[in-house]
ZAMARGU-4260 file (C-alpha; in steps of 0.2 Angstrom, whole numbers, plus 5000, padded with zeros to 4 digits):
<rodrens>
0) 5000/5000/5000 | 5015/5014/5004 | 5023/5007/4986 | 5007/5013/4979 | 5003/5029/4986
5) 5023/5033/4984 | 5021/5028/4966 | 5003/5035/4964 | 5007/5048/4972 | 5020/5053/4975
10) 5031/5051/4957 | 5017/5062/4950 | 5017/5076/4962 | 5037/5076/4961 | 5033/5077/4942
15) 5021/5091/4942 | 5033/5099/4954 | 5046/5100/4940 | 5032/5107/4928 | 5026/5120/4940
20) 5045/5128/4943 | 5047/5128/4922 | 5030/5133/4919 | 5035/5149/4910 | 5048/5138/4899
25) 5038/5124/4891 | 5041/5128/4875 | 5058/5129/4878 | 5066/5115/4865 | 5077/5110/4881
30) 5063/5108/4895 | 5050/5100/4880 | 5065/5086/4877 | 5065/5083/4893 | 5050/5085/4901
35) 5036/5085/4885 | 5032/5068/4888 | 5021/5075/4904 | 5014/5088/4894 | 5015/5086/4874
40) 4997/5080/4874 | 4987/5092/4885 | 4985/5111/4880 | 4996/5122/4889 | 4989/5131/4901
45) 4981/5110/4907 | 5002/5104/4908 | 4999/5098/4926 | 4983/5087/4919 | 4994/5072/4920
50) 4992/5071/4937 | 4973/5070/4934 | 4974/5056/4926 | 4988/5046/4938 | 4974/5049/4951
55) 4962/5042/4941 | 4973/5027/4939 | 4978/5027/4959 | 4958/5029/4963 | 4955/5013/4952
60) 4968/5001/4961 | 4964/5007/4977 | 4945/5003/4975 | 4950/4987/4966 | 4964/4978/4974
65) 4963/4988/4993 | 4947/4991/4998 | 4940/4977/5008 | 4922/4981/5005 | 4907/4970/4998
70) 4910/4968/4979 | 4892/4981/4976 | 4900/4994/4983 | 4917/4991/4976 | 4907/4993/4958
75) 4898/5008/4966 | 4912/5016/4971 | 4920/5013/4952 | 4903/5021/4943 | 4907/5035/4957
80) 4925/5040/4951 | 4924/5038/4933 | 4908/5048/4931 | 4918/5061/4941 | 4933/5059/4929
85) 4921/5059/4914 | 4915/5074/4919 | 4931/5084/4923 | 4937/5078/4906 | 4920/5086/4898
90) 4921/5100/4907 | 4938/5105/4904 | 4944/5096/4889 | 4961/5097/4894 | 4970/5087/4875
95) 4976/5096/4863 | 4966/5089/4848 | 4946/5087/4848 | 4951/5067/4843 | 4959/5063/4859
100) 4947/5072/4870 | 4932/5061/4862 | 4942/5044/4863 | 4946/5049/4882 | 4926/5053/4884
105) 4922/5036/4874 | 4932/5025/4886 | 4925/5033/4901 | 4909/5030/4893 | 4910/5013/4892
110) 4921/5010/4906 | 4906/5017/4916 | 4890/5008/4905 | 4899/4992/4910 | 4903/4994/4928
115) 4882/4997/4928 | 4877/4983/4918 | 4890/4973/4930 | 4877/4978/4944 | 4866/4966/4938
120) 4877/4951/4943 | 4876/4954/4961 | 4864/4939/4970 | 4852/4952/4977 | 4846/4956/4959
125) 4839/4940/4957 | 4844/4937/4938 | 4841/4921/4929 | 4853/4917/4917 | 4847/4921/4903
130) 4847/4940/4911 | 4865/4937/4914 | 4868/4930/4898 | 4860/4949/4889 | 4871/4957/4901
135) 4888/4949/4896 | 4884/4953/4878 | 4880/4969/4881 | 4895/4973/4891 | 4904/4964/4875
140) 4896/4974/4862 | 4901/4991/4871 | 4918/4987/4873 | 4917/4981/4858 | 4909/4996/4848
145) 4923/5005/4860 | 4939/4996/4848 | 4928/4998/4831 | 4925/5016/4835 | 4944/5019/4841
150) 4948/5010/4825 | 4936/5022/4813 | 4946/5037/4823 | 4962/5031/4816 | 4956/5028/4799
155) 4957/5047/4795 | 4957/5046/4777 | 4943/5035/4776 | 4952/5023/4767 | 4944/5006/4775
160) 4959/5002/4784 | 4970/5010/4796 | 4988/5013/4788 | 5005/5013/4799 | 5006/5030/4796
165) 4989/5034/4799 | 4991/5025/4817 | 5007/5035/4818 | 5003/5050/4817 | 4991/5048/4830
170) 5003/5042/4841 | 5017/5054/4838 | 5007/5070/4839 | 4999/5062/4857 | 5015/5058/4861
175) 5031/5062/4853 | 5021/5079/4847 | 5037/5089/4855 | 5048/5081/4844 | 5041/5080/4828
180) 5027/5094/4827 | 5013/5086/4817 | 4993/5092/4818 | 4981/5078/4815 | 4971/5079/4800
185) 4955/5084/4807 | 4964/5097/4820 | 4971/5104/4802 | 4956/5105/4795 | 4948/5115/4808
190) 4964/5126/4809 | 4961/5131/4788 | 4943/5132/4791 | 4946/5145/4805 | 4961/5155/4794
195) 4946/5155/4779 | 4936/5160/4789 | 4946/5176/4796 | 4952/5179/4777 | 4933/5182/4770
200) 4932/5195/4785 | 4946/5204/4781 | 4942/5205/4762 | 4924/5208/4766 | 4932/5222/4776
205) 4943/5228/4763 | 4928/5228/4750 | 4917/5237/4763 | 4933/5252/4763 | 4936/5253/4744
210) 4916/5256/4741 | 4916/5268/4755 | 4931/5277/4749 | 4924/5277/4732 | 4906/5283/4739
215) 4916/5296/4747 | 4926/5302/4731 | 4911/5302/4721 | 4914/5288/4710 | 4898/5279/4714
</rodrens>
């Protein structure tokens, strides 16, 4: 148990303790080599959200492997911390790129969906066995739908199959982004559609000048 919180606990804090006293240098090539790998994934001003996530991680194997509790409450418990996390995640959407915000939310979704359905095998439910039997399949189908849907996120040229570098560049810009810059395709997309966006304001604006100008002059 001291292994774990020491671990759990307190390799993160000493991590985020590093982040805090360079967190006016993160962009620094020398502190991104170093450090980035804490970081590189979460939008700036979200670096210590690492942190978030080891708790998450501690919460689980405490409530899993420590707590000496009856096994509903243990599951209670569960539903209890990753609708929290779920939330947090929602709330502040902490990734860099919409794509890993919406895998983080789909695995807590279904993380969550099957921790309730697994209510259902506790004896004081009274299921028969053909209820238990629906509830293992749909367990199966959401963690199922889970991979297919992780799978259709990678595909991002809607090519049918998931390509090396398609996989690869999802991994590298979550997490060797510091290293090799590279937005995702759909992060890119949404970056041109902004910048198109701001250029038809600024030569709506310029047309709206040259007609007054002209208006002004006498020419129209």
């Amino acid at each position: 148990f001291i292994l774990a919180l020491v671990y759990g606990i307190g390799i993160p804090l000493v991590g985020l303790a590093v982040l805090v006293t360079r967190r006016k240098q993160l962009l620094h090539k020398k502190t991104l080599s170093a450090f980035g790998f804490l970081y590189s994934g979460y939008r700036l001003k979200y670096f210590w959200w690492e942190l978030v996530i080891m708790l998450r991680k501690l919460g689980v194997v405490f409530i899993v492997v420590f707590y000496a509790g009856h096994v509903n409450q243990r599951i209670m418990y569960g539903i209890w911390l990753i609708t929290l996390f779920l939330a947090l995640n929602v709330i502040f959407q902490p990734f860099n790129y919409r794509l890993f915000y919406q895998m983080e939310s789909v695995a807590l979704g279904s993380a969550m969906m099957s921790l309730n359905a697994a209510l259902l095998y506790l004896p004081q439910f009274h299921t028969n066995s053909r209820v238990t039997f629906a509830v293992t399949i749909i367990i199966f189908v959401v963690n199922v739908a889970v991979i297919v849907d992780f799978y259709i996120r990678f595909d991002t040229n809607s090519s049918g199959s998931v390509t090396h570098g398609e996989f690869w560049d999802v991994v590298r810009s979550s997490f060797f982004g510091f290293i090799v810059p590279k937005a995702l395709p759909s992060a890119k997309a949404e970056a041109d559609e902004r910048m198109r966006e701001k250029l038809d304001v600024v030569e709506a604006n310029k047309e709206a000048e040259k007609e007054q100008a002209l208006s002004g002059w006498g020419l129209r």
